[in-house]
PDB file as gemmi writes it, atoms N, CA and C in Angstrom:
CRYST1    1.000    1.000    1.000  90.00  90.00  90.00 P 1                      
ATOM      1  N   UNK A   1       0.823  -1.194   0.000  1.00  0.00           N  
ATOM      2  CA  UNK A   1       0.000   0.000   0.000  1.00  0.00           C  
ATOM      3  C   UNK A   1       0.864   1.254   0.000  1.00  0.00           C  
ATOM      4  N   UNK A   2       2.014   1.103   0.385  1.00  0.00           N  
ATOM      5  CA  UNK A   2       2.923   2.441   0.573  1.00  0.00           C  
ATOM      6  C   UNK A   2       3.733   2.681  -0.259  1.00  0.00           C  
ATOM      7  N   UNK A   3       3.618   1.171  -0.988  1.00  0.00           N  
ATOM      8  CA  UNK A   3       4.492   1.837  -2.895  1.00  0.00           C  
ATOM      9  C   UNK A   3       3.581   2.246  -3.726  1.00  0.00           C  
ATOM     10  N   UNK A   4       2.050   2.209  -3.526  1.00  0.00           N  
ATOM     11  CA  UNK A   4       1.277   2.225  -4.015  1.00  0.00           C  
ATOM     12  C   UNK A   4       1.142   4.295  -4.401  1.00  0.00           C  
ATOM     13  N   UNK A   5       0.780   4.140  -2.843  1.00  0.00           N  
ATOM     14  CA  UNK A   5       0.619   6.098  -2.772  1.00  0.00           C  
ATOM     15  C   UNK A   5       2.287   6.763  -2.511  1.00  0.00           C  
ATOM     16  N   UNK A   6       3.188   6.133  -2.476  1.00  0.00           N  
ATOM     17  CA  UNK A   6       4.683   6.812  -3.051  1.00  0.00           C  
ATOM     18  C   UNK A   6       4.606   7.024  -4.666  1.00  0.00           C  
ATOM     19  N   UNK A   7       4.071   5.440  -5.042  1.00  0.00           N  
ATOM     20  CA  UNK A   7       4.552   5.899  -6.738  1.00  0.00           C  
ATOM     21  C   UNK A   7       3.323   6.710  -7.008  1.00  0.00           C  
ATOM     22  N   UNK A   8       2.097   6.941  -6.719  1.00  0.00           N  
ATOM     23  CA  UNK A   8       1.136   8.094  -6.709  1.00  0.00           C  
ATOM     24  C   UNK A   8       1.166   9.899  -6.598  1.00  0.00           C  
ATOM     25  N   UNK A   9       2.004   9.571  -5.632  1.00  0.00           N  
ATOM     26  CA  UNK A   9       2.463  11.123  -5.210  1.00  0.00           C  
ATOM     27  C   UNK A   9       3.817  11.435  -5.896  1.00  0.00           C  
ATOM     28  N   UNK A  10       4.584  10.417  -6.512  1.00  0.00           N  
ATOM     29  CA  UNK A  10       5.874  10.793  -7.369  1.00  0.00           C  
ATOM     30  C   UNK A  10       5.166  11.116  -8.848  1.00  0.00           C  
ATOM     31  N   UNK A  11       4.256  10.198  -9.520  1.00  0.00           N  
ATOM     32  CA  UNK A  11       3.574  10.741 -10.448  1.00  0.00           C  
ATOM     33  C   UNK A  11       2.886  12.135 -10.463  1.00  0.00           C  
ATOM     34  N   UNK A  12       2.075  12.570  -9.473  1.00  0.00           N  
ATOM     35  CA  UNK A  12       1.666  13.795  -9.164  1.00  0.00           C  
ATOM     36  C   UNK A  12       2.304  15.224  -9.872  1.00  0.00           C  
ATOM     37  N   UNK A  13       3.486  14.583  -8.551  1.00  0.00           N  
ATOM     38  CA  UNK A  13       4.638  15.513  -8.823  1.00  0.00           C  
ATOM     39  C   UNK A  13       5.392  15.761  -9.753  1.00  0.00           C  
ATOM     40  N   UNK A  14       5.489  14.716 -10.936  1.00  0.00           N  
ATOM     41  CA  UNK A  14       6.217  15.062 -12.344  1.00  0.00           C  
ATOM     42  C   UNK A  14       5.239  15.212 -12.962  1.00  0.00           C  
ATOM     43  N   UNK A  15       3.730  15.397 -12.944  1.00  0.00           N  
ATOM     44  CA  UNK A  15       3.099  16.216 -13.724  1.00  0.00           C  
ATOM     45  C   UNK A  15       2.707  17.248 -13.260  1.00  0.00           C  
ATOM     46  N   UNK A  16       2.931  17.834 -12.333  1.00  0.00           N  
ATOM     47  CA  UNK A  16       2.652  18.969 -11.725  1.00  0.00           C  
ATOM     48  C   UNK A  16       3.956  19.348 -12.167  1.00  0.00           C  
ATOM     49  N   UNK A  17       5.131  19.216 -12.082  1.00  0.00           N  
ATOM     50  CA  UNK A  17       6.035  20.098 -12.394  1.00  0.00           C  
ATOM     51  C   UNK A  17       6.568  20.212 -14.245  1.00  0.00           C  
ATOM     52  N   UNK A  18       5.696  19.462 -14.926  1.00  0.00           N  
ATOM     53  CA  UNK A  18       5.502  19.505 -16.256  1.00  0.00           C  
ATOM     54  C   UNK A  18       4.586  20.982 -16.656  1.00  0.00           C  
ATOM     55  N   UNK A  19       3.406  20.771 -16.203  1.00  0.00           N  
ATOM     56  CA  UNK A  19       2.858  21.861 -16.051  1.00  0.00           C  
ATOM     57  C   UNK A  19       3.229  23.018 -15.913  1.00  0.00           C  
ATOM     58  N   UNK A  20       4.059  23.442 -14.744  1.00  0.00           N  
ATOM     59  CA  UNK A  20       5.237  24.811 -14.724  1.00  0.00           C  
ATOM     60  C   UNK A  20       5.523  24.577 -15.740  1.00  0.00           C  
ATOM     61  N   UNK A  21       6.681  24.134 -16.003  1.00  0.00           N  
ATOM     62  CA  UNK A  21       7.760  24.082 -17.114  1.00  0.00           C  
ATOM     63  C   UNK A  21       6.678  24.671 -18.404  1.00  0.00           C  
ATOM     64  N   UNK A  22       5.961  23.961 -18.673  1.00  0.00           N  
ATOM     65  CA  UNK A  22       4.820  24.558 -20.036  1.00  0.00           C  
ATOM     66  C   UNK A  22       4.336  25.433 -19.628  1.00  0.00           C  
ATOM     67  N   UNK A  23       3.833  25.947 -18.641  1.00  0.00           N  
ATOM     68  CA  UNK A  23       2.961  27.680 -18.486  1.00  0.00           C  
ATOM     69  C   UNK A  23       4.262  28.169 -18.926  1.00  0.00           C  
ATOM     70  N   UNK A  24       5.382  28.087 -18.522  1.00  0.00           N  
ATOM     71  CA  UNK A  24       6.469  29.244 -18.358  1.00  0.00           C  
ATOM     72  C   UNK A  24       6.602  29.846 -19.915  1.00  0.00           C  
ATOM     73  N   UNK A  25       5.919  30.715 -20.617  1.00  0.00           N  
ATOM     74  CA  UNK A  25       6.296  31.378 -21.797  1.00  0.00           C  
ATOM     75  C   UNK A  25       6.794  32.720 -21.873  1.00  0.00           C  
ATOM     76  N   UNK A  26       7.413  32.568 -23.480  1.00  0.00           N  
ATOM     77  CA  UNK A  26       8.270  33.439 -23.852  1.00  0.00           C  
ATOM     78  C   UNK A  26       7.423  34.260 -24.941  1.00  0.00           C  
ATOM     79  N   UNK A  27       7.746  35.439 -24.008  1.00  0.00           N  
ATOM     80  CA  UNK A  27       6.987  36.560 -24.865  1.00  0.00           C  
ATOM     81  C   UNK A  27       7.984  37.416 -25.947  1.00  0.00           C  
ATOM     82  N   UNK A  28       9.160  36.425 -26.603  1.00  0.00           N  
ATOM     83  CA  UNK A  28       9.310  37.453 -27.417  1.00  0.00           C  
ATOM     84  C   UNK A  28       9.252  36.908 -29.043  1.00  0.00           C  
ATOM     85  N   UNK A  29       9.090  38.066 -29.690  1.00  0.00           N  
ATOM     86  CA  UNK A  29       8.853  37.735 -30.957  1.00  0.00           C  
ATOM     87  C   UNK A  29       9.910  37.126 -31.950  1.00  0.00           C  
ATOM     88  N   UNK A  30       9.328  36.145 -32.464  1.00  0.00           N  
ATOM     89  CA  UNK A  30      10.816  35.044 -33.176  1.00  0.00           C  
ATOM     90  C   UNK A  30      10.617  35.873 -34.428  1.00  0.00           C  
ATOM     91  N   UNK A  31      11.828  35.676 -35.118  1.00  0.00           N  
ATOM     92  CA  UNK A  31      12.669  36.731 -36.124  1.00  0.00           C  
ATOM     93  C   UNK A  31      11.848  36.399 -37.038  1.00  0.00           C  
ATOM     94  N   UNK A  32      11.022  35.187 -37.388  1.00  0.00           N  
ATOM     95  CA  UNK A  32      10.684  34.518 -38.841  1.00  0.00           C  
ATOM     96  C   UNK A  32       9.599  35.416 -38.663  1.00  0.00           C  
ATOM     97  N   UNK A  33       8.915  35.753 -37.490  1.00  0.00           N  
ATOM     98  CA  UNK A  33       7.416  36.616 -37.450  1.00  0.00           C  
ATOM     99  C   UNK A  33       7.724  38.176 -38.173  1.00  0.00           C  
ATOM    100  N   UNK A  34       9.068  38.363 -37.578  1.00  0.00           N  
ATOM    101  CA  UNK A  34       9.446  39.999 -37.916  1.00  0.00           C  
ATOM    102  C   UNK A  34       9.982  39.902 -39.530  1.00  0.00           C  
ATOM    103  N   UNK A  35      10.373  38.919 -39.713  1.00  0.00           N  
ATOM    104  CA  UNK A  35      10.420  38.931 -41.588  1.00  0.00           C  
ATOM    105  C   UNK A  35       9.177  38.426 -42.512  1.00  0.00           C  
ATOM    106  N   UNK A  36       8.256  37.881 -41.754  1.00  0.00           N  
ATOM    107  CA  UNK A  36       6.966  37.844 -42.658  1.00  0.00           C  
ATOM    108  C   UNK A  36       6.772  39.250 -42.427  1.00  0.00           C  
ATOM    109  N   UNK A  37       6.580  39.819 -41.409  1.00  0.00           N  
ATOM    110  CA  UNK A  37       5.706  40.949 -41.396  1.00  0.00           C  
ATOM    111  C   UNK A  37       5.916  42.291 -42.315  1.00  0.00           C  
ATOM    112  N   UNK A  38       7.460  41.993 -42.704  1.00  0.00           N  
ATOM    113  CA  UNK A  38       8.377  42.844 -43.428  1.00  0.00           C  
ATOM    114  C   UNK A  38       8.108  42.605 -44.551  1.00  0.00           C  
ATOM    115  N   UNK A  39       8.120  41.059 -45.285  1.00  0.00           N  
ATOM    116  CA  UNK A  39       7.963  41.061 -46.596  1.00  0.00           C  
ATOM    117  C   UNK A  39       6.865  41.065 -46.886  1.00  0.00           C  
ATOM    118  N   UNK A  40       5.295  41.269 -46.187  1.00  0.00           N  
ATOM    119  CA  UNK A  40       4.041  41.779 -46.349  1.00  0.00           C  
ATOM    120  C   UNK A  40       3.753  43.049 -46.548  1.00  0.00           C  
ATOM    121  N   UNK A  41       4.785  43.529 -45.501  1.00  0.00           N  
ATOM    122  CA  UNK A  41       4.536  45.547 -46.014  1.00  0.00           C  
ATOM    123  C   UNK A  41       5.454  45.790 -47.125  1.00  0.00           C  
ATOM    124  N   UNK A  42       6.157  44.702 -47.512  1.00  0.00           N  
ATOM    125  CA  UNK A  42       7.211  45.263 -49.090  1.00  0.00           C  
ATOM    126  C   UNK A  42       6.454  44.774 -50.038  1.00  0.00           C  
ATOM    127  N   UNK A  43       5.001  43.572 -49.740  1.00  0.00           N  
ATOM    128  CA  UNK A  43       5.054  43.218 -51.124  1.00  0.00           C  
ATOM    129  C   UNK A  43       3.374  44.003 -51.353  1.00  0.00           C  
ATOM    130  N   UNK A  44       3.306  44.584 -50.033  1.00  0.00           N  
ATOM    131  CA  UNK A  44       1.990  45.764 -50.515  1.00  0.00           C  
ATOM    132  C   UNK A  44       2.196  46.760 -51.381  1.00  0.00           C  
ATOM    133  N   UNK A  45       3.798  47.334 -50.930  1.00  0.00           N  
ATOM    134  CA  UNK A  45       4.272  48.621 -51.315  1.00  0.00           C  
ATOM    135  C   UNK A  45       4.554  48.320 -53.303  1.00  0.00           C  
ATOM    136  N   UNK A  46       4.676  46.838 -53.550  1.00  0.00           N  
ATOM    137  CA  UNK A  46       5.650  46.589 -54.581  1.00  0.00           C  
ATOM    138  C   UNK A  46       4.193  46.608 -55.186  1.00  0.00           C  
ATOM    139  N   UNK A  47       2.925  46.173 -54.922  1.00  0.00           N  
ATOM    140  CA  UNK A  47       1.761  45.996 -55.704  1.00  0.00           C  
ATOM    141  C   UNK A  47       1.001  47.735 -55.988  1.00  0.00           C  
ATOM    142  N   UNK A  48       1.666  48.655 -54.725  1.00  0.00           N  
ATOM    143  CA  UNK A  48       1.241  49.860 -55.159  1.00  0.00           C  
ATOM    144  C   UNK A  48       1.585  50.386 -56.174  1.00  0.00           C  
ATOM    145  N   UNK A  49       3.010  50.481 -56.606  1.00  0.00           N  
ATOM    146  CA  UNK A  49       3.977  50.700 -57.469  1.00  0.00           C  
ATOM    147  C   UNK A  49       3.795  49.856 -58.673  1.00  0.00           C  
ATOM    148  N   UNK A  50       2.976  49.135 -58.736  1.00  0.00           N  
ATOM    149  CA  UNK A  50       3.191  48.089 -60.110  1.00  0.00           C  
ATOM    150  C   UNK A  50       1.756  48.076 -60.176  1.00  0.00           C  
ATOM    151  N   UNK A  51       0.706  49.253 -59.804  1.00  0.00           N  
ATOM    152  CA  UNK A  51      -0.691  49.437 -60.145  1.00  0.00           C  
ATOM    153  C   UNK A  51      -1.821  48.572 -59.697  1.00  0.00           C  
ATOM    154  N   UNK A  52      -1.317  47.412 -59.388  1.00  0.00           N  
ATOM    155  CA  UNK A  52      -1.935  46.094 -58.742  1.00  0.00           C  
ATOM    156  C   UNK A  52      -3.575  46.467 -58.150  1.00  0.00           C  
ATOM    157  N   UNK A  53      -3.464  47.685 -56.856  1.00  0.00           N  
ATOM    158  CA  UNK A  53      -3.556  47.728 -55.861  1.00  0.00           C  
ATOM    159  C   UNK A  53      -3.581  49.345 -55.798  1.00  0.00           C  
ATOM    160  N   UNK A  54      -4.999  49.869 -55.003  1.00  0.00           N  
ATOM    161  CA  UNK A  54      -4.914  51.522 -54.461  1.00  0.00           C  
ATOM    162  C   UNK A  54      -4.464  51.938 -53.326  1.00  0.00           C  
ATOM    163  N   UNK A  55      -3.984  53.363 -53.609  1.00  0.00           N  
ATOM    164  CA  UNK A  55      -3.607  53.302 -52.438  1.00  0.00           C  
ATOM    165  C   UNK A  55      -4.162  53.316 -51.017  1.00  0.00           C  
ATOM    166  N   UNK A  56      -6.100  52.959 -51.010  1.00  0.00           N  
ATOM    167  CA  UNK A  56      -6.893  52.698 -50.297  1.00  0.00           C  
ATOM    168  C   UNK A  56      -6.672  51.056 -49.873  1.00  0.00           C  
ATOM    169  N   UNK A  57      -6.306  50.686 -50.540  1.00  0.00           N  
ATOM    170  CA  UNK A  57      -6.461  49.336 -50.758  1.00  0.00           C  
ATOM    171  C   UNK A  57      -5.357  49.014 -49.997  1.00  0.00           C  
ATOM    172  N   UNK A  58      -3.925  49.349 -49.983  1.00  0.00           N  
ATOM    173  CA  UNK A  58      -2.798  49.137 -49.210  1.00  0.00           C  
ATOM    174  C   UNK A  58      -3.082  49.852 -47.928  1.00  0.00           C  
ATOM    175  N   UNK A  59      -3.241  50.915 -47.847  1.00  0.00           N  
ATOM    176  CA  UNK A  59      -3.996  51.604 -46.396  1.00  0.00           C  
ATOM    177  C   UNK A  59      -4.467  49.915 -45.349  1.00  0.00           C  
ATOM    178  N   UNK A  60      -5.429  49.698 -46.227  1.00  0.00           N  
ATOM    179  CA  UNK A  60      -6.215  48.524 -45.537  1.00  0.00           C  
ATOM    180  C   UNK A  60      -5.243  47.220 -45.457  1.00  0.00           C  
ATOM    181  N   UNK A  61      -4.743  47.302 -46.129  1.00  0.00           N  
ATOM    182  CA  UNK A  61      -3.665  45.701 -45.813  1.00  0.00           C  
ATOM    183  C   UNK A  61      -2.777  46.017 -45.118  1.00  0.00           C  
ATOM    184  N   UNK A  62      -2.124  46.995 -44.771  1.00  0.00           N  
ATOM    185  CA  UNK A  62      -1.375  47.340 -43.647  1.00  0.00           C  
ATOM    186  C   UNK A  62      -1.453  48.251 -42.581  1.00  0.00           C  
ATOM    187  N   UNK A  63      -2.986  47.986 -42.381  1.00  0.00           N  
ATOM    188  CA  UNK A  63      -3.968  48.106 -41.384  1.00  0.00           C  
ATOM    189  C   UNK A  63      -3.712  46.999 -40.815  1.00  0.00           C  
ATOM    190  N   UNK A  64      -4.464  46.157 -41.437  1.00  0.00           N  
ATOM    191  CA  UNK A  64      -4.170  44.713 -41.167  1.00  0.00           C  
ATOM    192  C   UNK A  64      -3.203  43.905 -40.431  1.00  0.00           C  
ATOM    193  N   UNK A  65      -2.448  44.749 -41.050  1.00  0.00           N  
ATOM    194  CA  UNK A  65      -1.050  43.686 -41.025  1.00  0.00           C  
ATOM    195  C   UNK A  65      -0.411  44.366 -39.664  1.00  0.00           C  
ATOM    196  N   UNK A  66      -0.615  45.683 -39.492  1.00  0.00           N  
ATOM    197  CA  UNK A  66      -0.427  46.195 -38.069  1.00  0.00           C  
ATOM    198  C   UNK A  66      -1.040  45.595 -36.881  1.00  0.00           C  
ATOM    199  N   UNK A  67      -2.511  45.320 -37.371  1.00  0.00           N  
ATOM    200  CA  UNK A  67      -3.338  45.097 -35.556  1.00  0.00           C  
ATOM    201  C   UNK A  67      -2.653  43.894 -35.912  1.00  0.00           C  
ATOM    202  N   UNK A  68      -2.167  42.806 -37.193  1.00  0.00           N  
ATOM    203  CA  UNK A  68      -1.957  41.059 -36.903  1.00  0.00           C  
ATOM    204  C   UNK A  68      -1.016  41.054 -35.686  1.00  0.00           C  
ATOM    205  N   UNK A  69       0.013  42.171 -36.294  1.00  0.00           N  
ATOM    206  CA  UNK A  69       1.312  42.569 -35.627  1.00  0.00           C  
ATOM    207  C   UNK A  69       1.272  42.668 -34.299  1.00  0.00           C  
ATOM    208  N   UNK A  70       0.466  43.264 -33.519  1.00  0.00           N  
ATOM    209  CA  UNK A  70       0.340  43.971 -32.667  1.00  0.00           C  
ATOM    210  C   UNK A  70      -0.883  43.203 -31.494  1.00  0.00           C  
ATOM    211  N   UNK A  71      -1.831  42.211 -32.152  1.00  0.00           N  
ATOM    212  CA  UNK A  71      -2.266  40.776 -31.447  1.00  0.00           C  
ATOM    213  C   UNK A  71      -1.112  40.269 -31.224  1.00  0.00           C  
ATOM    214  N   UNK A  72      -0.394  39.374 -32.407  1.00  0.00           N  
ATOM    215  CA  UNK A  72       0.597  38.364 -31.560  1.00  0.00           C  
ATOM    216  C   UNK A  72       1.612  39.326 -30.570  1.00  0.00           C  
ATOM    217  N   UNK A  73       1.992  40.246 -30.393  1.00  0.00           N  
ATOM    218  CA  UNK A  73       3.267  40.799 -29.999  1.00  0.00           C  
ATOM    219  C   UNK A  73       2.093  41.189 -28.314  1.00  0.00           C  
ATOM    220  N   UNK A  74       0.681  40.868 -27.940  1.00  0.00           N  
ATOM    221  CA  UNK A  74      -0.002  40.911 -26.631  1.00  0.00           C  
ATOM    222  C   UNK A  74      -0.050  39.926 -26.116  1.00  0.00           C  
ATOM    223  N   UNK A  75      -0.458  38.792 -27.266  1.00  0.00           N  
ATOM    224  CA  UNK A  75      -1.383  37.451 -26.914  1.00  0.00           C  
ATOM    225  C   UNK A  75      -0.143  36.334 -27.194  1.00  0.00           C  
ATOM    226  N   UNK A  76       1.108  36.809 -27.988  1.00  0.00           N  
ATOM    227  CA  UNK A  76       1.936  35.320 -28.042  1.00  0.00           C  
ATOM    228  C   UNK A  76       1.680  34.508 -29.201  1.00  0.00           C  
ATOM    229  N   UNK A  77       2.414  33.815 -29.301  1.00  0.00           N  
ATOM    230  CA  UNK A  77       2.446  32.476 -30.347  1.00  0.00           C  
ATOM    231  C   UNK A  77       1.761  31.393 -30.045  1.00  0.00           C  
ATOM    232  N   UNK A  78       0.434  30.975 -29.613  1.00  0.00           N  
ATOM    233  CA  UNK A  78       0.119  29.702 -28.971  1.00  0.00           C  
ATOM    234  C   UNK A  78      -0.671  29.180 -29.889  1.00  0.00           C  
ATOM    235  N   UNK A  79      -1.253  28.011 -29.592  1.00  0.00           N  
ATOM    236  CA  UNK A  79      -1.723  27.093 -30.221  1.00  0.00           C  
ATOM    237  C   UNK A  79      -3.211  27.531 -30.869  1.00  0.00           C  
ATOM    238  N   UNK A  80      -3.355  27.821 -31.867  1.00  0.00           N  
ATOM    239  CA  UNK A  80      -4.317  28.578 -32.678  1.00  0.00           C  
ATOM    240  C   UNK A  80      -5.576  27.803 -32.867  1.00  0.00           C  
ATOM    241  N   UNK A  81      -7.217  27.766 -32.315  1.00  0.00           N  
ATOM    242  CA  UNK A  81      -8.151  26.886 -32.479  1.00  0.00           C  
ATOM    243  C   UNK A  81      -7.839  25.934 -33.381  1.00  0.00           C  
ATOM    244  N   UNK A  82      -7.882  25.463 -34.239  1.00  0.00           N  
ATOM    245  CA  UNK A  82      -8.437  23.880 -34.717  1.00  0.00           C  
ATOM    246  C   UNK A  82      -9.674  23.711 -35.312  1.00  0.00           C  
ATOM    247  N   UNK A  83     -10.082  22.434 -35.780  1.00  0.00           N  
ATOM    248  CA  UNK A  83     -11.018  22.104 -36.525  1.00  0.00           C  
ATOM    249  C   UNK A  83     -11.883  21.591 -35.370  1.00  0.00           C  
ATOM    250  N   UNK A  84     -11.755  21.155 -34.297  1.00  0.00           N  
ATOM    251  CA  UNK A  84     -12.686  20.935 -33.425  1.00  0.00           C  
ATOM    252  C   UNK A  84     -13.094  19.133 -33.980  1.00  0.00           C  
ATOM    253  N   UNK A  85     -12.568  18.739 -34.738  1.00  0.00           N  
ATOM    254  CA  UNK A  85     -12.831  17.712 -35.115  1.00  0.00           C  
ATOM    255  C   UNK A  85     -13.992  17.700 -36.902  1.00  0.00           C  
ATOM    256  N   UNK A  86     -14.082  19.141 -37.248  1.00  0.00           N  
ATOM    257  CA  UNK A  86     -14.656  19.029 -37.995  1.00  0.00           C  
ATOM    258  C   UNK A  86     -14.003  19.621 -39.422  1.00  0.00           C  
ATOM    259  N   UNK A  87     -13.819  18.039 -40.175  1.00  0.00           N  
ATOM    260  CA  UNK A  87     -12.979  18.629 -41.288  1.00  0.00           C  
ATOM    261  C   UNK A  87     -12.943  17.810 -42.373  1.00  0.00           C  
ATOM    262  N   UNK A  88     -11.969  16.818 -43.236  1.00  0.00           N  
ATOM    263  CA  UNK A  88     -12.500  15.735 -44.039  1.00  0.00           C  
ATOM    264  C   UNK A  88     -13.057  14.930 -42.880  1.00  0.00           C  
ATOM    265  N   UNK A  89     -14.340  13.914 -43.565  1.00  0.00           N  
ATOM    266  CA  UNK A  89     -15.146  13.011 -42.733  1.00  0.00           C  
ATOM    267  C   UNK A  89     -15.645  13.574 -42.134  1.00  0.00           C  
ATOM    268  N   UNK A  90     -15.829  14.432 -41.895  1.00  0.00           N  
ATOM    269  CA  UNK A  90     -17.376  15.051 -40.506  1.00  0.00           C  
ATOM    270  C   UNK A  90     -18.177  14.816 -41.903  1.00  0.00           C  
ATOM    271  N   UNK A  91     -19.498  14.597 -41.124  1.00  0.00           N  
ATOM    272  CA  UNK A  91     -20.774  14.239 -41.581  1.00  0.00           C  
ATOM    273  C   UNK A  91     -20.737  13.217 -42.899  1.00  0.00           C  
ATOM    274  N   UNK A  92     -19.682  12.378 -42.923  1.00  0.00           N  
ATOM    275  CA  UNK A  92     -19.400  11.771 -43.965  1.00  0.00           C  
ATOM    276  C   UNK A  92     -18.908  12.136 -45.197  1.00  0.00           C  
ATOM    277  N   UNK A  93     -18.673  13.320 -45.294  1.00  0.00           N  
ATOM    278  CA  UNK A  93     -18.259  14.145 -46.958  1.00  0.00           C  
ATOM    279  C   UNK A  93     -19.520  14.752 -47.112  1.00  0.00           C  
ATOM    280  N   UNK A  94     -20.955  14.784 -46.447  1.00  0.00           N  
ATOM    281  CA  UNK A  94     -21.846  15.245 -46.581  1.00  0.00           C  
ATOM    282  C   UNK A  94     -21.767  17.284 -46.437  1.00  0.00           C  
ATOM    283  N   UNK A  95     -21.750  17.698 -47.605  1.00  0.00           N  
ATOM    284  CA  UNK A  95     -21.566  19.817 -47.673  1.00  0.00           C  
ATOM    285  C   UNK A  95     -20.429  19.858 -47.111  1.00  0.00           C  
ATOM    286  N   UNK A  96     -19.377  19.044 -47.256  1.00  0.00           N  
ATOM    287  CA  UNK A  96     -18.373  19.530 -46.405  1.00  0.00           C  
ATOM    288  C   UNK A  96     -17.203  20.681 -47.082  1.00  0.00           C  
ATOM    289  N   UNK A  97     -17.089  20.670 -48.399  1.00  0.00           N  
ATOM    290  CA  UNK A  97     -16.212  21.597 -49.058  1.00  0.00           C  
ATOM    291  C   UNK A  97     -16.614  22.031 -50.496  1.00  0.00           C  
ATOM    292  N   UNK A  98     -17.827  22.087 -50.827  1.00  0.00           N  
ATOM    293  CA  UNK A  98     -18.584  22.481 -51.969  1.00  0.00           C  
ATOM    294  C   UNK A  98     -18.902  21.519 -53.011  1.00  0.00           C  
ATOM    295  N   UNK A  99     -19.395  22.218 -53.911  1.00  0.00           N  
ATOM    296  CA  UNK A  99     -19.675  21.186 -55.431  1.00  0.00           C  
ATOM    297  C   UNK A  99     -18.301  20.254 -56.201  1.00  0.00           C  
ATOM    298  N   UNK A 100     -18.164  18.932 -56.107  1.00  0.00           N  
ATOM    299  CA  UNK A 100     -17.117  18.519 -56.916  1.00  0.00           C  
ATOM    300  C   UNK A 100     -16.338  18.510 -56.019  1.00  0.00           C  
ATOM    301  N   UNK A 101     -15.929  18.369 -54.442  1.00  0.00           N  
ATOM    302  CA  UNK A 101     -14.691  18.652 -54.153  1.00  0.00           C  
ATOM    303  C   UNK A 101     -15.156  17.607 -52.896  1.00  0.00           C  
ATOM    304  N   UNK A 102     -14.758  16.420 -53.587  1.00  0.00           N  
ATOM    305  CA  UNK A 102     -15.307  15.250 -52.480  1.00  0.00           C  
ATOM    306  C   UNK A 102     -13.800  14.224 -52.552  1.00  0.00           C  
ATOM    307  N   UNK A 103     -13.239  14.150 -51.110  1.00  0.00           N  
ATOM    308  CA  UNK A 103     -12.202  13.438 -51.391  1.00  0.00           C  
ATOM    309  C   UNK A 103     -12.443  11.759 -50.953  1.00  0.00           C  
TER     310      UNK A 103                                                      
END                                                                             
């Protein structure tokens, strides 16, 4: 009975201290985030310049691209919702991705 609730309370304890270890995050922004964000405001600027695109139109995409900026750099890098389980096979292929597009 006493290896029983030793190896109980040793389990406990290495998932309880798993737990720390994973809350403990890092709030700073990884470099690959600060070079997407860069080559999004260069390739707005490059579509202004090459007529693509107004300059209302870039206004708004790097609008955008500011608040994206400026969520992750509050809220962090974490694990982004999911399909919840609903994705190929929910409801059998039944409306799941339009006309013709049944895998």
């Amino acid at each position: 009975m006493k290896k029983i609730v030793m190896l109980a309370l040793a389990a406990v304890l290495i998932l309880s201290l798993g737990v720390i270890a994973f809350a403990d995050s890092n709030n700073e922004v990884p470099d690959w985030y600060n070079d997407m964000i860069k080559w999004r405001k260069d390739k707005v600027e490059e579509s202004v310049k090459s007529g693509l695109v107004t300059e209302e139109q870039a206004k708004y995409w790097n609008d955008r691209i500011d608040y994206m900026e400026k969520y992750h750099n509050e809220n962090g890098f974490g694990f982004q919702g999911g399909c919840g389980g609903f994705g190929r096979g929910a409801r059998r292929g039944l409306g799941g991705f339009g006309p013709g597009m049944h895998w």
